[in-house]
C-alpha positions in Angstrom: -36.7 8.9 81.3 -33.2 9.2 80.2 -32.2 11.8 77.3 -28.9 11.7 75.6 -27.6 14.8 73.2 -25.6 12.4 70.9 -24.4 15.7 68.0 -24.9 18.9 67.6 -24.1 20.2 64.1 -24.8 23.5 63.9 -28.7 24.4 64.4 -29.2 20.0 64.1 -29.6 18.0 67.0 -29.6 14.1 67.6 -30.5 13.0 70.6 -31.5 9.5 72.1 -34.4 8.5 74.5 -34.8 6.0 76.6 -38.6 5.3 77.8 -39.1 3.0 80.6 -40.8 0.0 79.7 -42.6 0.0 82.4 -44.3 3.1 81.6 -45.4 1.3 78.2 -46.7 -1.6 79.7 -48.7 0.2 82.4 -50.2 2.3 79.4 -51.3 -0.3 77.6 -52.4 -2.4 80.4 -54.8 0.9 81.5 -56.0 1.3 78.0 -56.7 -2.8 77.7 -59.1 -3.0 80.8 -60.5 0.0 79.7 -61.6 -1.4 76.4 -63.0 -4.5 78.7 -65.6 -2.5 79.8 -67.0 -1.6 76.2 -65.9 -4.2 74.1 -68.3 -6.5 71.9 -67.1 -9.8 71.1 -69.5 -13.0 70.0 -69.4 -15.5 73.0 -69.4 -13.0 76.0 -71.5 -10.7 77.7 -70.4 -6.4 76.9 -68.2 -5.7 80.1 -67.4 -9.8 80.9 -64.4 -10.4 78.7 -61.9 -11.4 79.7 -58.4 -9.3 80.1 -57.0 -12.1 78.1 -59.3 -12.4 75.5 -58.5 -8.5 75.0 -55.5 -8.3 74.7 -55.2 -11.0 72.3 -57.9 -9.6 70.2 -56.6 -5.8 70.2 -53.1 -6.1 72.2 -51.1 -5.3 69.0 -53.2 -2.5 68.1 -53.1 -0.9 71.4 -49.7 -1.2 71.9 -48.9 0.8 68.5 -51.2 3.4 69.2 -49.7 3.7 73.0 -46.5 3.8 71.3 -47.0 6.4 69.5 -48.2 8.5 72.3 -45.5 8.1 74.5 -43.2 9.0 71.7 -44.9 12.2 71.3 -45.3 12.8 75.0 -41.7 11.8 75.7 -40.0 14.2 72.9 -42.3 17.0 74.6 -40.9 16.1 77.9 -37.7 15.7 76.2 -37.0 19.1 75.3 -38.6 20.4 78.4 -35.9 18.9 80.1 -33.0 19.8 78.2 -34.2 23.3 77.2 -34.1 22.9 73.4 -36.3 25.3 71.0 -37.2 23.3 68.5 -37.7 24.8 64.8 -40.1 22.5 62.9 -40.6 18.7 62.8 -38.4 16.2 63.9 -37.3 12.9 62.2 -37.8 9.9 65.0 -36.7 6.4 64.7 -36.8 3.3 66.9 -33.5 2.1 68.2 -34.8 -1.0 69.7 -38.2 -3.0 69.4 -41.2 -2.5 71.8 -42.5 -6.0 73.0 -44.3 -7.1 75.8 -41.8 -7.5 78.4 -38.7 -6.3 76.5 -36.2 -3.5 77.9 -36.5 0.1 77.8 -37.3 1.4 74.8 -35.3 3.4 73.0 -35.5 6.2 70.0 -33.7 8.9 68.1 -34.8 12.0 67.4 -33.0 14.1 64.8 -34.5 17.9 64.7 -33.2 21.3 64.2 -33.1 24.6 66.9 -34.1 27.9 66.6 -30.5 29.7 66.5 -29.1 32.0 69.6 -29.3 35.7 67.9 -27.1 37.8 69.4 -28.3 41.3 68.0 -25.8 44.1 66.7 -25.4 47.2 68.0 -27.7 49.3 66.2 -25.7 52.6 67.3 -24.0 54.3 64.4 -25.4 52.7 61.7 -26.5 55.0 58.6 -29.6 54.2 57.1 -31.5 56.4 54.4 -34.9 57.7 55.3 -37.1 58.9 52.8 -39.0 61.8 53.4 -42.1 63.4 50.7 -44.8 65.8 50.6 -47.9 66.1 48.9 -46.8 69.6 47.2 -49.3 71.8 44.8 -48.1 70.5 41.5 -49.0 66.6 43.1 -52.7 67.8 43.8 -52.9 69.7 40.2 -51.2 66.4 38.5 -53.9 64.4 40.2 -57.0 66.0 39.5 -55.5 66.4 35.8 -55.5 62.5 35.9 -58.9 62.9 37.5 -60.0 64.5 34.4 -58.7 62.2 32.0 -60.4 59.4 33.6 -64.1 61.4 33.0 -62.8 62.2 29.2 -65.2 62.9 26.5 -64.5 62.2 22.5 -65.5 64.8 19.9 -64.9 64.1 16.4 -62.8 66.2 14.2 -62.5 68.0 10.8 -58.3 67.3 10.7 -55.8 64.7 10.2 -55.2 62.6 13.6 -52.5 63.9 16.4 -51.0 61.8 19.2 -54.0 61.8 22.2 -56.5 61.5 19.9 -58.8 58.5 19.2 -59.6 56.5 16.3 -62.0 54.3 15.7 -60.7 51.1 12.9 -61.0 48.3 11.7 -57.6 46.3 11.1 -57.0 42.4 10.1 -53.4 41.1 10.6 -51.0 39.3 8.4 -47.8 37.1 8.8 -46.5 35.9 5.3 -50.0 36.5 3.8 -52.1 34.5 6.5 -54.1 36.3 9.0 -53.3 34.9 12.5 -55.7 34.3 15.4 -55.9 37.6 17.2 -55.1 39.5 14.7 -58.7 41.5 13.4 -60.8 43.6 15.2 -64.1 45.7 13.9 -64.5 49.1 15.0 -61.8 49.2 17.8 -61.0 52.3 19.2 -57.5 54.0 19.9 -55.9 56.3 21.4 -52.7 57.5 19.5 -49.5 57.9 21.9 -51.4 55.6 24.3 -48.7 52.1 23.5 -51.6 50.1 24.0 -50.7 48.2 21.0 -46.9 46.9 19.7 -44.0 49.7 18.9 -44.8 51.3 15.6 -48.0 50.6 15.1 -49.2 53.6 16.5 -47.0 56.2 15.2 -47.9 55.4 11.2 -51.8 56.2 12.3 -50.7 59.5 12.8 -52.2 61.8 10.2 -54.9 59.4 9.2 -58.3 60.6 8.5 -61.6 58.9 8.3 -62.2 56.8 5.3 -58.3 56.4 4.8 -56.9 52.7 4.4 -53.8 51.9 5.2 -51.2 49.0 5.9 -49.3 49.3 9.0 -45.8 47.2 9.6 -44.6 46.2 12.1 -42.7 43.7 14.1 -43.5 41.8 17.1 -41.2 41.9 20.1 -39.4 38.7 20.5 -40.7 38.5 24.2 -44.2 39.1 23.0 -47.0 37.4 25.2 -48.1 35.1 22.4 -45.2 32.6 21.0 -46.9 31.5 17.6 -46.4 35.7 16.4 -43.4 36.8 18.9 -40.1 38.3 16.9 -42.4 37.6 13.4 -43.1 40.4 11.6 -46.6 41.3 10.7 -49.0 43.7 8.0 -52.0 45.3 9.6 -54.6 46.4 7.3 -56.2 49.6 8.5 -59.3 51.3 7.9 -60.3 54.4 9.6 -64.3 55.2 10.2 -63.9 58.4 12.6 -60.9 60.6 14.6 -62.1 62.1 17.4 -60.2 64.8 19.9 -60.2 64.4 24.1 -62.7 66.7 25.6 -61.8 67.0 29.6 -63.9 68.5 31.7 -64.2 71.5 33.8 -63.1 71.1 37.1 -66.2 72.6 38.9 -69.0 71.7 41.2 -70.4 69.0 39.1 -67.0 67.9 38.5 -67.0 67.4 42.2 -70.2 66.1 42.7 -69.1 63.0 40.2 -66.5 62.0 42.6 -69.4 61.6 45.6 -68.3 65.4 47.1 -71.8 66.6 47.2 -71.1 70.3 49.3 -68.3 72.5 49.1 -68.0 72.2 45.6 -64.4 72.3 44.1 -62.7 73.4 47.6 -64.0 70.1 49.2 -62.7 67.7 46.4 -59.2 69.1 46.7 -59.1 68.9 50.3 -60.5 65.6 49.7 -58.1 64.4 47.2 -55.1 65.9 49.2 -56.0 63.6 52.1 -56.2 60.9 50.7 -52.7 61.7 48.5 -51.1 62.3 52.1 -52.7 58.8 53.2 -50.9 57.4 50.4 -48.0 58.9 50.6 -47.4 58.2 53.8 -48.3 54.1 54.0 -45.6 54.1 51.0 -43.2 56.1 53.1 -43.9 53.2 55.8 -43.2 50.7 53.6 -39.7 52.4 52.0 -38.4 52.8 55.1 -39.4 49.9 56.7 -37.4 48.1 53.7 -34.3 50.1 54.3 -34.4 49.3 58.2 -35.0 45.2 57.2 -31.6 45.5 54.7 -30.1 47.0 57.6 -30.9 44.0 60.1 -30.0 41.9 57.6 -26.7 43.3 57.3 -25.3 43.6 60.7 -27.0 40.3 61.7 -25.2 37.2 60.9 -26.8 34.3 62.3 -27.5 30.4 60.9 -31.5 29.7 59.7 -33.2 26.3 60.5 -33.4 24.5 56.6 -36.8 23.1 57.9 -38.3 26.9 58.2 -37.3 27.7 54.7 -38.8 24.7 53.7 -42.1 25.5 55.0 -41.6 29.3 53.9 -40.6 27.9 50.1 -43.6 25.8 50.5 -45.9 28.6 51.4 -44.6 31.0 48.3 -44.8 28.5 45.9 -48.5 27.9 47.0 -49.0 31.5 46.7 -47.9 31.8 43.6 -50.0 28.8 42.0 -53.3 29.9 43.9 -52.7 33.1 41.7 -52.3 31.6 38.5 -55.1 29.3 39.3 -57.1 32.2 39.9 -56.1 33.2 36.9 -57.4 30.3 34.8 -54.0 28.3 34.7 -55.3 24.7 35.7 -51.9 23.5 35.7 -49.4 25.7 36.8 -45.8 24.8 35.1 -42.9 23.1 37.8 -41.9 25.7 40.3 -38.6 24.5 41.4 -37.4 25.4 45.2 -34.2 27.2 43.8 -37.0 30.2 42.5 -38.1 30.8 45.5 -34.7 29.8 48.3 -33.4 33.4 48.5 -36.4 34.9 49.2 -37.9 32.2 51.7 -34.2 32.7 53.6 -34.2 36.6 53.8 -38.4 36.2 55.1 -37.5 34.0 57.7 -34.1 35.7 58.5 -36.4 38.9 59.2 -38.8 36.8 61.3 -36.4 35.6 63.6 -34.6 39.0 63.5 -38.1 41.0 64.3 -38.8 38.6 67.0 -35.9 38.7 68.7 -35.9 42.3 68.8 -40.0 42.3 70.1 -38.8 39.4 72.7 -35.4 41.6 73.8 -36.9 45.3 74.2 -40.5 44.3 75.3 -41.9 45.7 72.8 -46.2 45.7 73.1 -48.6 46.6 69.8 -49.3 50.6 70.5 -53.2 50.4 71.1 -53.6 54.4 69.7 -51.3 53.2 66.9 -53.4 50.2 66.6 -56.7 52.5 66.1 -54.5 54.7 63.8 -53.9 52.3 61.6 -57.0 50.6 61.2 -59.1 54.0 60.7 -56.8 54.6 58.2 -58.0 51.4 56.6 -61.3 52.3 57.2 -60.7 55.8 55.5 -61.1 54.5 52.1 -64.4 52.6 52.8 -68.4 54.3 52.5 -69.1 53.3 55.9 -65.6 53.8 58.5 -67.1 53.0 61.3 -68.4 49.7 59.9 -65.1 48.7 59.1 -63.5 50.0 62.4 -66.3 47.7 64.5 -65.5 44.5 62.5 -61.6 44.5 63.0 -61.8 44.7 66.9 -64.3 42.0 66.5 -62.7 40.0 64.7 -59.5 38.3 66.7 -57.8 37.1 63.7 -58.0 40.7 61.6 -57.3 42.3 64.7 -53.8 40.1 65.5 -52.7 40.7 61.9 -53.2 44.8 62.4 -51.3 44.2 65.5 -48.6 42.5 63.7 -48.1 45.1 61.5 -48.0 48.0 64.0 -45.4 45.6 65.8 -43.5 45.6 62.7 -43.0 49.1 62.6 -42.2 49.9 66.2 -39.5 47.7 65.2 -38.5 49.8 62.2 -39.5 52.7 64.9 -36.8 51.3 67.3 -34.2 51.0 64.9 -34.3 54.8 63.0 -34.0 55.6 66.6 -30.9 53.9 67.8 -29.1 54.3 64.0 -28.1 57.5 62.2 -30.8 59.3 60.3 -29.7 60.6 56.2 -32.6 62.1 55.1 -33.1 61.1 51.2 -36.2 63.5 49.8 -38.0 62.2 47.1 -41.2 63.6 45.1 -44.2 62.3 45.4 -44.1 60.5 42.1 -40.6 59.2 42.7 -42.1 57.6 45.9 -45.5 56.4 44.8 -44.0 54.9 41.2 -40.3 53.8 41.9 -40.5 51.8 38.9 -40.9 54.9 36.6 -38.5 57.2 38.8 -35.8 54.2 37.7 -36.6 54.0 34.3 -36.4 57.9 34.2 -39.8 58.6 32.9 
C-alpha cells in the first residue's frame, strides 16, 4: 500500500492511496466461496453452487461491500503509517474504478489534524485569585433569609407599607379592552417584592382593605408578551385584606423545621455554616478555574480543526433545543451556527489546551481528591453514603468526577507555575456576581 501526502494547508491534509488490486480481488474471492457454502439458490443443492454461479448472482454486491472495507481498513493503516492524528471524519473519494481485474485502486482522502501545541511558559504570568469567607454577617444574612422563607401573614388595622401583602382583585385594560392575562381574583402581593411591572406596585402603597383603585402603568417594551409590550395599560384594583410579615423566632423549633432534630439553634448554625463554606468554596473553584482557562487562552495561540467546532456547534445547539423542548417549545425557532461559533471555538480551544497539559505533565485524577469531591456531592443528599457507593459503581459517573478533578489539577498546576494577586471578595459578591455588577 502506497500513501502519498499530496497538501497540507494548515491543520488539512489530502493524501492519495493506492490499494493493491490484488488485495481486493483476494477479498472478494474469500468472501464469494464463503457465501458458497450457505447460499440458497433454486436449481442447486445448499453448499453445491457453483463459484460461478456466485459470483454472478452476488459478485457486484460483494465487491462494494469489500470495497468499502478496505477503504476503511486502508485509511486506518494509512495514518498508522504516516503518523497523522486525525480530528474528526474525513471526506474519501475514488480516483479510479474498482473492476475485476483493473489496476490498483486508488482514493483520496481529504481530513483535518489535531494541531502541534506548543504550550507557553506559564512562569510570570499574573492571574487574579479570588479568595472569600463565610464571615458572621453571611451566617446572620442567611438564616434571616431562612426566616423569610417560613413567613407568616397577619392582617392589619393601617394603610399598606412596602413588605406587606395584599390580597386583590385587579382586571387590566389597554384602550378600554381587557387583554388576555390581564385579571386575577384574590391574588396576593407583596409590596416592594417587583413581582409585577415598574409602578404598579408603588401606587398600592397606602391602600387599605375595601379601597378600589386604578393603577397605570406601562409595559416595558421588552416585556415577555408582544401583543401588550411598550402599550400602556389601566389596572383596576380592589383590595379585600393587608396583612404584615410575621418571621419567626429562631429557636429550637425553628431548627427542628429545617430536619436539625438535637442541638437546637447551635446545631442549625453550624449546619448552615457548612454548608455556606461548601458553597463558597465549589464557586471559588469555579472563579478561578475561569481565570486560569482566560489565561491559557491567552498565552496559547494555536489553529483548531473546523470539523471539531462543527461537532461542538452541533452539540450546543442540541442542548439548547432539548431545553426549550423541555420546556414546551415543539418547535424551537432557527438556531444559526454564527450563535453558537465563538463559544464552540473557546470549548474546544480549552480541550485541546487541558489535554495537552494532562498528556505533557502526566498528570493522573487524585484518588483522595476524587473521594473529596464526590462526598461533597453526597453532602447535600439524606442518605451520603448511598450516593458515595453508586458513583464508584458506576463507571461512567465515576469517569466524569474524574474529569472534573483532572480539570482542576490543571487549574492547580497553573496557579502554581503563574504569579498569585489575591482579589478578596464577599461572600455575596462571589455567590451572586450578577448583583455585585449591577451594584445591588
Amino acid at each position: 500500500m502506497q500513501v502519498i501526502e499530496e497538501s497540507a494547508n494548515g491543520l488539512e491534509r489530502q493524501i492519495k492511496v493506492q490499494v493493491p488490486a490484488a488485495r481486493i480481488d483476494d477479498a472478494v474471492l474469500e468472501r464469494l466461496r464463503s457465501l458458497a457454502k450457505t447460499a440458497r439458490i433454486n436449481g442447486f443443492r445448499p453448499g453445491k453452487v457453483p463459484l460461478q454461479v456466485v459470483r454472478k448472482r452476488f459478485g457486484a454486491q460483494i465487491r462494494n461491500e469489500v470495497m468499502g472495507d478496505v477503504i476503511n481498513e486502508s485509511y486506518r493503516e494509512a495514518l498508522t503509517q504516516e503518523q497523522y492524528r486525525p480530528a474528526g471524519m474525513p471526506s474519501i473519494v475514488p480516483v479510479n474504478d474498482t473492476e475485476e481485474g483493473s489496476d490498483d485502486f486508488e482514493y483520496r482522502a481529504v481530513f483535518e489534524v489535531y494541531p502541534e501545541i506548543e504550550l507557553a511558559d506559564m512562569a510570570g504570568s499574573s492571574i487574579e485569585k479570588t479568595i472569600s469567607t463565610v464571615d458572621d454577617s453571611d451566617l446572620e444574612e442567611m438564616i434571616e433569609t431562612l426566616r423569610k422563607q417560613r413567613v407568616s401573614w397577619v392582617d392589619v388595622d393601617r394603610p399598606a407599607e412596602n413588605e406587606d401583602q395584599v390580597t386583590m382583585d385587579f382586571v387590566g385594560s389597554i384602550d378600554g379592552e381587557e387583554f388576555p392575562g390581564g385579571s386575577a381574583e384574590g391574588a396576593p402581593l407583596v409590596l416592594g417584592s417587583s413581582a409585577m411591572i415598574p409602578g404598579f406596585e408603588e401606587q398600592l402603597l397606602g391602600v387599605v382593605p375595601g379601597d378600589s383603585k386604578v393603577v397605570s402603568v406601562s409595559f416595558p417594551d421588552d416585556y415577555r408578551s408582544a401583543d401588550v409590550a411598550g402599550k400602556d395599560a389601566e389596572f383596576q384594583v380592589t383590595i379585600h385584606a393587608v396583612k404584615a410579615p410575621e418571621l419567626p423566632e429562631v429557636n429550637d423549633e425553628f431548627a427542628k423545621e429545617f430536619g436539625v432534630e438535637e442541638g437546637g439553634v447551635e446545631a442549625l448554625r453550624a449546619d448552615i455554616l457548612k454548608n455556606m463554606e461548601r458553597e463558597l468554596g465549589q464557586s471559588l473553584e469555579n472563579v478561578n478555574r475561569q481565570a486560569v482557562m482566560e489565561v491559557l487562552l491567552e498565552k496559547n495561540s494555536f489553529d483548531v480543526p473546523s470539523s471539531m467546532i462543527k461537532e461542538e456547534v452541533e452539540r450546543l445547539r442540541k442542548q439548547i433545543i432539548d431545553r426549550m423542548q423541555e420546556q414546551g417549545q415543539a418547535e424551537p425557532p432557527a438556531l444559526g451556527d454564527e450563535l453558537f461559533q465563538d463559544d464552540a471555538q473557546r470549548r474546544v480551544k480549552l480541550g485541546l489546551l487541558i489535554a495537552e497539559i494532562i498528556k505533557k505533565h502526566e498528570i493522573k485524577p487524585d484518588p483522595d481528591k476524587v473521594k473529596t469531591t464526590i462526598e461533597s456531592l453526597a453532602s447535600s443528599y439524606e442518605d451520603p453514603k448511598q450516593v458515595v457507593d453508586y458513583y464508584y459503581g458506576n463507571p461512567e459517573y465515576l469517569q466524569n468526577i474524574e474529569g472534573l478533578v483532572l480539570e482542576q489539577q490543571v487549574t492547580d498546576w497553573v496557579l502554581d507555575q503563574a504569579d498569585i494577586v489575591d482579589k478578596p471578595m464577599k461572600f455575596k459578591e462571589v455567590m451572586n456576581p450578577e448583583q455585585a455588577t449591577d451594584g445591588s
